[in-house]
C-alpha positions in Angstrom: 25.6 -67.8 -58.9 27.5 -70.1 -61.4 29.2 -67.0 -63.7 28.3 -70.0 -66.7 24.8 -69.5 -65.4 24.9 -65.9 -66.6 26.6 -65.9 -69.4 23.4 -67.7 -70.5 21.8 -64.4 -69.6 24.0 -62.6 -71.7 26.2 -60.9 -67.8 29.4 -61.7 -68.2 31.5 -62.4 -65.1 34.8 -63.6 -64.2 33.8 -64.8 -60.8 31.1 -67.2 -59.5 29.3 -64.8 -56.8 27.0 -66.3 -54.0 23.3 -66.1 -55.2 22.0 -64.5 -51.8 25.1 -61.9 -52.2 24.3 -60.9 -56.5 20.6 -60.8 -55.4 20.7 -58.6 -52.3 20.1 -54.9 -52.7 23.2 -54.4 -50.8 25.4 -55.6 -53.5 28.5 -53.9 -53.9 29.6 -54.4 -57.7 32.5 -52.2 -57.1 33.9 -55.7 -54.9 33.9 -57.6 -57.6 35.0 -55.2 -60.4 32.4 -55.0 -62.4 31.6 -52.4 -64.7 28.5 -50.1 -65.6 26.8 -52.4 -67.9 27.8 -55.6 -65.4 26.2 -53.7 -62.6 22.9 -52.4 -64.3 22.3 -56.0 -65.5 22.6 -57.7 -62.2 19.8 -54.5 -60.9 17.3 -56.2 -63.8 18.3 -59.9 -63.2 17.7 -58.9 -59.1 14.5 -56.9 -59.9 13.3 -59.8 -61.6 13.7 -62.2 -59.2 12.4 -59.9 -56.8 9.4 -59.4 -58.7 8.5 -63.1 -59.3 9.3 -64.1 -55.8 6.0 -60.9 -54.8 4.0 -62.7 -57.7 4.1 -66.3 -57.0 0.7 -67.6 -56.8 -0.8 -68.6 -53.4 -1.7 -72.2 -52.6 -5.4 -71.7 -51.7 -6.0 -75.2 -50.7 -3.2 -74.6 -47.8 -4.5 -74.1 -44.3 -2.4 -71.9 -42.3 -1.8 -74.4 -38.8 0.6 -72.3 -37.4 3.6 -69.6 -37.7 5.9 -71.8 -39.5 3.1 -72.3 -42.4 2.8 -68.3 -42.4 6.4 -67.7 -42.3 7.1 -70.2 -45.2 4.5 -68.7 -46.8 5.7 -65.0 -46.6 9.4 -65.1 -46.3 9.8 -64.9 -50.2 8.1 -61.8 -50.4 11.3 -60.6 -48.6 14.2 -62.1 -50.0 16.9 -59.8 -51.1 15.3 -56.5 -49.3 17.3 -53.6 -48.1 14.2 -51.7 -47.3 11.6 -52.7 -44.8 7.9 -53.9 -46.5 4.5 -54.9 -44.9 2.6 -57.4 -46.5 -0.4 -59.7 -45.4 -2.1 -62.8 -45.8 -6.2 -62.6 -46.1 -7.8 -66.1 -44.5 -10.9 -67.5 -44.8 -13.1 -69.1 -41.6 -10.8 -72.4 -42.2 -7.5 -70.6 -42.0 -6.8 -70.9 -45.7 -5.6 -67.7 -47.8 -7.7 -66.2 -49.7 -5.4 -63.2 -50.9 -1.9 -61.7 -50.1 -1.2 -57.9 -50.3 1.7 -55.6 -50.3 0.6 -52.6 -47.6 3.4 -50.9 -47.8 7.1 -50.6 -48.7 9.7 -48.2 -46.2 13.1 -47.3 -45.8 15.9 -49.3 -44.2 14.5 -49.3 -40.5 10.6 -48.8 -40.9 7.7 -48.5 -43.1 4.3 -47.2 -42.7 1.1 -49.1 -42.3 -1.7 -47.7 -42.4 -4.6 -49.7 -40.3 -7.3 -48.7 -42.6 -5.8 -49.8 -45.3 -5.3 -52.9 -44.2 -9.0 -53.2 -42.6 -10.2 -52.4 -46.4 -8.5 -54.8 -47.7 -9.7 -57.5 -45.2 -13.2 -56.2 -45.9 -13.0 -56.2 -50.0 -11.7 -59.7 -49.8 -14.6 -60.9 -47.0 -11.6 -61.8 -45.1 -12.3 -63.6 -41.7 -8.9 -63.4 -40.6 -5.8 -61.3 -41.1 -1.8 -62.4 -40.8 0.3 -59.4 -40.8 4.0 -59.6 -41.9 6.8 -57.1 -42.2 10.8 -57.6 -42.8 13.5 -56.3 -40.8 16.5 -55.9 -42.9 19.0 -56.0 -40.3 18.2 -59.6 -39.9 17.3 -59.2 -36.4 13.5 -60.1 -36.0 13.0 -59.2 -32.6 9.8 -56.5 -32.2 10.8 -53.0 -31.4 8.3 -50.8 -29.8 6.7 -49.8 -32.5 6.3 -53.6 -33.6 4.4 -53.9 -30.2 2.3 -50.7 -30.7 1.2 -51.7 -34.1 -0.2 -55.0 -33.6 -1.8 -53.4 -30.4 -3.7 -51.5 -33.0 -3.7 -54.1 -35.1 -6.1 -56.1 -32.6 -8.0 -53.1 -31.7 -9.2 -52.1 -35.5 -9.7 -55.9 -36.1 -12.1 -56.7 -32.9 -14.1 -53.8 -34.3 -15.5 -55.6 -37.5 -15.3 -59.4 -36.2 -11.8 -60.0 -38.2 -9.3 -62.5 -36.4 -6.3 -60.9 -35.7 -4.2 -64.5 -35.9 -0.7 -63.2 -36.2 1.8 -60.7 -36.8 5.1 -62.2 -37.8 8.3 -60.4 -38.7 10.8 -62.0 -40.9 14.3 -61.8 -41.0 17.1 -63.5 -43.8 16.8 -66.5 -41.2 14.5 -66.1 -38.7 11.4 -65.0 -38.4 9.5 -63.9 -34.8 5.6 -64.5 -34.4 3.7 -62.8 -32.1 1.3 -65.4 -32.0 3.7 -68.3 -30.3 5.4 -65.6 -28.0 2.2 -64.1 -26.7 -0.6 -67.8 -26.5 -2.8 -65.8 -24.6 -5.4 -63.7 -27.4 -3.7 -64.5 -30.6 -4.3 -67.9 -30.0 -7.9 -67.8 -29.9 -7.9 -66.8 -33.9 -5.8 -69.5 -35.0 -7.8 -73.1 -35.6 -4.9 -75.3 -34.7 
């Protein structure tokens, strides 16, 4: 970021520093020698951003066709994250969102997610079909085990109350990896494409 860019936000720098670096949770303000105060400002100005990015309102009139619409859709919820989060997208009969929810937020290699939860939520908002999202940090988005295990159950808990299981998609800084396009088989069948 432009350090004339924060001096209109009252940080003052001697250095321009990459946005995507001065926003990350991984910054390291001792690199750039800044002090205390420099430091606990760039925390708020990254908190912030990090907290308007989670709040953006939905486009409602948007019908999800496909991964990349999902992905688009979700991977500002993730920007700047050291820590993995789960999140999902809430779809009426026509594939368009009807809510977005955080589920969970986790440590550096995992977070919880709790099925019920998630079911509830799908329930409260009459939700005919579910898109379930979570980061990975190290910027790798490829599925571990317990990626695979989850959307397993996933599918399971959603089958049980008629609640299209469309996709599970894990974002990374610049990739993301759907579940849906690598497995067309059942996923497919709860995406109207």
């Amino acid at each position: 970021m432009k350090k004339e860019l924060l001096r209109k936000l009252g940080i003052k720098l001697n250095v321009d520093i990459p946005i995507t670096e001065l926003l990350s949770e991984n910054f390291n303000a001792a690199y750039h020698s800044l002090d205390r105060r420099q430091t606990e400002q760039i925390h708020i100005l990254r908190n912030i951003v990090t907290e308007y990015n989670q709040n953006i309102p939905i486009d409602t009139s948007k019908q999800i066709k496909g991964s990349q619409d999902a992905a688009a859709m979700l991977k500002n919820l993730y920007k700047g994250l050291a820590h993995e989060e789960c999140w999902i997208l809430l779809l009426n009969k026509n594939n368009k969102v009807i809510a977005k929810e955080q589920m969970s937020k986790g440590g550096m290699s995992s977070t919880a997610i709790d099925m019920k939860l998630i079911i509830r939520k799908a329930l409260e908002h009459y939700a005919a079909g579910i898109i379930m999202s979570h980061n990975h940090p190290s910027g790798d988005p490829t599925p571990s085990d317990s990626d695979i295990d989850m959307t397993k159950l996933l599918r399971k808990a959603c089958s049980v109350f008629d609640i299209s299981c469309i996709d599970h998609i894990i974002i990374s800084e610049y990739k993301y990896y759907s579940f849906a396009d690598e497995e067309t088989t059942s996923f497919q069948k709860g995406l109207n494409v």
